[in-house]
C-alpha positions in Angstrom: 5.6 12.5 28.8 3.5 9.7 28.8 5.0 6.6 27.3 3.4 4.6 24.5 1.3 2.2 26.2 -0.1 4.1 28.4 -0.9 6.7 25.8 -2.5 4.1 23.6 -4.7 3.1 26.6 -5.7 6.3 26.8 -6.7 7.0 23.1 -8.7 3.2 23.5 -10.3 4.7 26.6 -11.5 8.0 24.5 -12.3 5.9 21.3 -14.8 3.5 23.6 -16.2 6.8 25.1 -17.0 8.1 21.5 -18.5 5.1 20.6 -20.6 4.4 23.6 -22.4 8.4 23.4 -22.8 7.7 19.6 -24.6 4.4 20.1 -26.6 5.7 23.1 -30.6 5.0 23.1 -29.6 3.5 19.8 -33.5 2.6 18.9 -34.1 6.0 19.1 -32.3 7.0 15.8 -33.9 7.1 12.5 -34.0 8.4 9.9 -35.4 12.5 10.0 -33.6 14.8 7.7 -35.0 15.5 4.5 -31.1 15.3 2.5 -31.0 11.8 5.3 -33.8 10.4 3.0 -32.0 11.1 -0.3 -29.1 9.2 1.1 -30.9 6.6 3.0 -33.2 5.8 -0.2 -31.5 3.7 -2.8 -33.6 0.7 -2.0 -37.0 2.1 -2.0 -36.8 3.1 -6.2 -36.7 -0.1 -8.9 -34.3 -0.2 -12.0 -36.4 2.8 -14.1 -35.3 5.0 -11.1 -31.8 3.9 -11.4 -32.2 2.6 -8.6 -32.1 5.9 -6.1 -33.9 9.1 -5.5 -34.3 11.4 -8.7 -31.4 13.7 -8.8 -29.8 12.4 -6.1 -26.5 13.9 -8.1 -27.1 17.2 -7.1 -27.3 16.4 -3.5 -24.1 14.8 -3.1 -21.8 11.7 -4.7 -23.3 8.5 -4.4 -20.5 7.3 -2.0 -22.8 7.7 0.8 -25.8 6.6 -0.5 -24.0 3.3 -1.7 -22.3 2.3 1.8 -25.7 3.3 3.5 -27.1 0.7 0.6 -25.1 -2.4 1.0 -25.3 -1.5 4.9 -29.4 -1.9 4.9 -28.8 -4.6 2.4 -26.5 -7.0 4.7 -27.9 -6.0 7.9 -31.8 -4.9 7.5 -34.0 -1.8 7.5 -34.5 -1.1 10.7 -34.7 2.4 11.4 -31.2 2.9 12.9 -29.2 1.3 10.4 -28.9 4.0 7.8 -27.0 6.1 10.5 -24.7 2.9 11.2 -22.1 4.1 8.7 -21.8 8.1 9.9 -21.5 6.2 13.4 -18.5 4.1 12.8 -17.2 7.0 10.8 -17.6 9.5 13.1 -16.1 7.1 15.8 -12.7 5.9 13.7 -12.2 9.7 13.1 -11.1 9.6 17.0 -7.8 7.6 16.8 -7.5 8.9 13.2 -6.9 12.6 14.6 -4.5 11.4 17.3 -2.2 9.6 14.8 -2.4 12.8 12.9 -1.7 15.3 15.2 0.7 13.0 17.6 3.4 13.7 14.6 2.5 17.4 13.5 1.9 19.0 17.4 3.2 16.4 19.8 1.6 13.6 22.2 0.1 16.0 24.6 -1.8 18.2 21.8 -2.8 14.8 19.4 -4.6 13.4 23.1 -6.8 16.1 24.5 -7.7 16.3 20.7 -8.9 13.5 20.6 -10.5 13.3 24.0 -12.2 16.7 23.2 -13.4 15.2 19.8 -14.8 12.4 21.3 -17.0 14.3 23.5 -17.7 17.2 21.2 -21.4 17.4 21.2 -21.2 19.2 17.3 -19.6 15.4 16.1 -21.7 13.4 17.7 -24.9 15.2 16.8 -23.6 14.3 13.2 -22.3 11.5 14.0 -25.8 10.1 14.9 -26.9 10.9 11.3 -26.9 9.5 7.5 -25.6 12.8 6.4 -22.1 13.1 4.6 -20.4 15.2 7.3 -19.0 12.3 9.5 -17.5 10.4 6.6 -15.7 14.2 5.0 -14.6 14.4 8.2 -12.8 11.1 8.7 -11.4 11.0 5.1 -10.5 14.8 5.4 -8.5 14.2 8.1 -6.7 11.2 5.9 -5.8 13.0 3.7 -4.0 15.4 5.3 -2.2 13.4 7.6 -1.1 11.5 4.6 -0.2 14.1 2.8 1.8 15.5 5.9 3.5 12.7 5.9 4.2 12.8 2.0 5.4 16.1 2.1 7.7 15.7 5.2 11.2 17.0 4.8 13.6 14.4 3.8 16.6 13.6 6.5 20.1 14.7 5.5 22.1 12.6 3.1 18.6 10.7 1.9 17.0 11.0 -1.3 14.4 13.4 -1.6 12.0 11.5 -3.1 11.8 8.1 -2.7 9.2 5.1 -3.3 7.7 4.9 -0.1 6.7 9.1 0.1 5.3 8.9 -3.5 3.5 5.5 -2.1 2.1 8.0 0.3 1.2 10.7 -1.9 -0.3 8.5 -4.0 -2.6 7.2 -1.1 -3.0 10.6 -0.3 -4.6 11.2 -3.3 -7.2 8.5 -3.0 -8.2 9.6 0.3 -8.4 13.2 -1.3 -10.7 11.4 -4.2 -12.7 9.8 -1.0 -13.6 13.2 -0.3 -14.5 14.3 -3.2 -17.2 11.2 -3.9 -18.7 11.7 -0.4 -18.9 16.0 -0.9 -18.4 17.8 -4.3 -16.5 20.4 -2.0 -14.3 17.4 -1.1 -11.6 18.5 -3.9 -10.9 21.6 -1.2 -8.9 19.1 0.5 -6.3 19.2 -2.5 -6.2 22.9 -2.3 -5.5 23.0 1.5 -2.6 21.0 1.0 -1.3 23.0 -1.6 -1.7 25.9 0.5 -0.2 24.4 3.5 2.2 23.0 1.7 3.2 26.3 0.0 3.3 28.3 3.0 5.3 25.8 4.9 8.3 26.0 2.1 8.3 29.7 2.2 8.1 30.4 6.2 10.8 27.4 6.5 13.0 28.9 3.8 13.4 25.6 2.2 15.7 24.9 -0.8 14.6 25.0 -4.7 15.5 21.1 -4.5 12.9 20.3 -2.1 10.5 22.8 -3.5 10.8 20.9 -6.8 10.3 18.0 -4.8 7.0 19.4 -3.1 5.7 20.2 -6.5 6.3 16.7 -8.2 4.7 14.9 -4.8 1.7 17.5 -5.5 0.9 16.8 -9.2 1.2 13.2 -8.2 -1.7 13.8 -5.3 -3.3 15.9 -7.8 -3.2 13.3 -11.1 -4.5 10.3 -8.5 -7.6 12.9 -7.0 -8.7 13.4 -10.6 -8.1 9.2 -11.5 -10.1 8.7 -8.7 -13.0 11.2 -9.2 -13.0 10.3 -12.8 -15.6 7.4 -13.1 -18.0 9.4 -11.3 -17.0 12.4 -13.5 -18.0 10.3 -16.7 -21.0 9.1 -15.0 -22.4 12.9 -14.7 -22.5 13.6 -18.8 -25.6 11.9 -19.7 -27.1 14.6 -16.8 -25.1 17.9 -17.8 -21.9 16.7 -16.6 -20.4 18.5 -13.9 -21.2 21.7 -14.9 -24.9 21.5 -13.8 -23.7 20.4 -10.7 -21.7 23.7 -10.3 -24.7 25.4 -11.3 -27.2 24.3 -8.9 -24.7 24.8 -6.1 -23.7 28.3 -6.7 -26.9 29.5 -5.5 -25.4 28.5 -2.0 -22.3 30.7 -2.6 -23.2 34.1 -1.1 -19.8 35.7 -0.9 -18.1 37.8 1.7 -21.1 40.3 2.6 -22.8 37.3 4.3 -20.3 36.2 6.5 -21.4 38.1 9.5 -24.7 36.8 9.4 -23.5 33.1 8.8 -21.0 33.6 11.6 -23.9 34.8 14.1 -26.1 31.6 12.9 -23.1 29.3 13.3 -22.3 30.8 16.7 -26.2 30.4 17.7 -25.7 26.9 16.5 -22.6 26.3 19.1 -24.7 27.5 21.7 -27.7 25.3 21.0 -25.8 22.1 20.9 -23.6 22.8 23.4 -24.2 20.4 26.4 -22.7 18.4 29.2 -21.0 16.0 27.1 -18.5 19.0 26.0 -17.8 19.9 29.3 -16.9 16.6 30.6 -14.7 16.3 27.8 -13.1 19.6 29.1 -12.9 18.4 32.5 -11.0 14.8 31.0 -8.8 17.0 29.3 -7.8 19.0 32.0 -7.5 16.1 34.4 -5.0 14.7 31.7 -3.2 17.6 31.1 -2.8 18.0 35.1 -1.6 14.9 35.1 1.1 14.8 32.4 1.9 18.9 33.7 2.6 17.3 37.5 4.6 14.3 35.9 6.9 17.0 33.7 7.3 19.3 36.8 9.0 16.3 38.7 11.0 15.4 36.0 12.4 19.5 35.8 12.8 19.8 39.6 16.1 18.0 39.7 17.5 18.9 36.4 18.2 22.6 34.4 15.9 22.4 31.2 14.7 24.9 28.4 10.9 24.7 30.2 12.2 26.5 32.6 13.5 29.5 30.9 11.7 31.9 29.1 8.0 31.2 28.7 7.6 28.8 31.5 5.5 25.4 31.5 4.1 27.2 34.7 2.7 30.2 32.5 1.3 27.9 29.8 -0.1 25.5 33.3 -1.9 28.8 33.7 -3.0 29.3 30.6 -4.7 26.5 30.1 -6.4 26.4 33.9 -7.6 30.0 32.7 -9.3 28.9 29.5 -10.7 25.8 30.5 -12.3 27.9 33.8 -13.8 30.0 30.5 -14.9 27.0 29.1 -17.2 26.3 31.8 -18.2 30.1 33.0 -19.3 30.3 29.4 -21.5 27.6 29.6 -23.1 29.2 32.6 -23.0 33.1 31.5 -23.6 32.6 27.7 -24.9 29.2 27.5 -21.9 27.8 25.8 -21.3 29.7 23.1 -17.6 30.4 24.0 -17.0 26.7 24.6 -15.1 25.9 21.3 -13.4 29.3 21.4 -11.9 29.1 25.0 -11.4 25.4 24.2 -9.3 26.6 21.4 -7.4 28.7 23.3 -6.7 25.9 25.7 -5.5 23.4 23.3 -3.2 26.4 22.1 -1.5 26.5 25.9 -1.3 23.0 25.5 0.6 22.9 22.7 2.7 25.9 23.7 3.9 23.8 26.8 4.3 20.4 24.4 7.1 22.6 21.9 9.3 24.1 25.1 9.3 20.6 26.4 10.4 19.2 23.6 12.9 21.6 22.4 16.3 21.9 23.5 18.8 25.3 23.2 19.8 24.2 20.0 16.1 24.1 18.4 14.6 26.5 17.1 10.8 26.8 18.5 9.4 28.9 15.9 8.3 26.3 12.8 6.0 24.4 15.7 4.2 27.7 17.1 3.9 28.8 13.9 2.1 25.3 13.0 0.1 25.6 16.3 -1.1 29.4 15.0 -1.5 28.4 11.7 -4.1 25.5 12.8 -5.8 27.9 15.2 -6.3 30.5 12.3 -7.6 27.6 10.0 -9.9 26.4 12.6 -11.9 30.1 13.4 -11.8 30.3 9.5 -13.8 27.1 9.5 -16.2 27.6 11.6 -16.7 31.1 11.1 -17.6 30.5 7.7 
């Protein structure tokens, strides 16, 4: 594969790219949104106010309201500068995913993820707003990374738990408290790693030990969320506490029987902010992958390797050249709606080809695919809901 600089070039090159579309026609940006205002208001109300927009609680945390107030503070009101933050957010979640996935899926997977990202027009529409999507998103994907790190399977003959995994953990659960300031449903970022974390001991077939282990890395995550969360908490009780925030936001649970209709808005959404920018991000995906696919197949034609047996590189080449010609049919035929879809399904190939690379006779393929199907699964959950 690629070796480290040149891969590190290449996640710089898509990192300047996703900050030069996000920046673009910069004077044009302002503030439009009517939950943008709530965020983007702190300075506008004096002391009997309390200094932001009444009831801004039941909106969202004030983490966002506060870096969007000390960001018009130190650097002016001009109209763009309450989107600065989701911006540089949205920007830093680019490397932040590679560094994640380049550990849990391989180098090949953790670039075109990031290149895709970058490009994604769904990001940067957000991205180019004071809303608290861009800044979930970046710690989100903290937080699991961290705690994918935290709850990594010790090498043989080392202690199981050791300082530097419950350092992690204990990170972990700050970013995981991050969340939850900047988006009461940040605390589902707990949850997924308990899930995850779960279903990874049992598919594994891990030992009680390391279960034991997983549990005690888990409350620790869990106890520094809540120590985190908690001056916030003990802000809400002079307002109801957090139980009239639950209140006011069940009326935006509506259960199963709406999911078809959210899915068909959601999918109408795709479509509508679909554009060029996420089809050049296929096309720079698929022009890496070609290149990292020709460099592999010279590397296999004078040596006997596992790519070549069974499900060939050549069939997941194919794959990928299939999808990514869906990618940009769809945009023609159904005005992008199957972009993220078939994009999916690429990425899949991709990461099919980056586990028989890696893997020798002696490995077992399984735990990685499994990974791979598990994310896929996650990510039509996500947006399908």
């Amino acid at each position: 594969m690629l070796s480290w600089r040149h891969e590190l070039l290449l996640i710089l090159l898509a990192t300047t790219c996703a900050l030069v579309v996000r920046i673009w026609h910069l004077d044009h940006l302002a503030v439009e949104h009517f939950d943008e205002g709530v965020y983007a208001s702190n300075l506008f109300f004096s002391e009997e106010a309390n200094y932001r927009y009444p009831q801004q609680h039941f909106y969202a945390p004030p983490l966002l309201p506060s870096i969007i107030e000390w960001t018009m503070t130190f650097l002016g009101d001009a109209p763009w500068i309450p989107i600065l933050p989701g911006i540089l957010f949205g920007t830093a979640t680019i490397p932040l995913l590679w560094w994640f996935l380049r550990d849990s899926l391989g180098q090949l997977p953790a670039i075109l993820a990031g290149t895709l990202l970058a490009l994604n027009d769904y990001h940067i529409f957000y991205s180019r707003t004071a809303l608290t999507e861009p800044l979930l998103g970046f710690f989100w994907i903290l937080a699991l990374a961290l705690g994918f790190h935290a709850m990594k399977p010790s090498a043989e003959n080392t202690p199981s738990i050791t300082p530097r995994s419950l350092l992690i953990a204990a990170v972990c659960g700050v970013a995981c408290g991050l969340c939850w300031w900047t988006k009461y449903n940040g605390w589902l970022t707990v949850f997924i790693l308990a899930i995850t974390s779960l279903l990874n001991w049992l598919v594994h077939d891990r030992t009680w030990t390391e279960f034991k282990t997983m549990v005690i890395k888990g409350c620790l995550i869990i106890a520094t969320t809540l120590l985190v969360f908690s001056p916030y908490l003990s802000s809400l009780q002079p307002q109801g506490g957090y139980a009239a925030i639950m209140s006011h936001h069940q009326q935006y649970i509506t259960g199963f029987s709406s999911w078809i209709q959210q899915a068909t808005i959601q999918l109408d959404n795709l479509r509508l902010l679909t554009s060029w920018q996420t089809i050049v991000g296929i096309l720079l995906s698929a022009a890496i992958a070609a290149v990292m696919f020709t460099n592999a197949f010279k590397q296999l034609s004078n040596k006997q390797s596992p790519v070549t047996s069974g499900f060939s590189a050549r069939r997941a080449l194919l794959g990928f050249l299939f999808s990514t010609s869906a990618c940009l049919g769809s945009s023609l035929c159904f005005d992008g709606i199957l972009i993220p879809f078939s994009t999916l399904l690429s990425f899949y190939c991709l990461i099919v080809f980056q586990t028989y690379w890696d893997s020798d006779h002696t490995q077992s393929r399984r735990p990685q695919l499994q990974s791979a199907s598990k994310c896929i699964l996650l990510f039509v959950v996500w947006n399908l809901t």
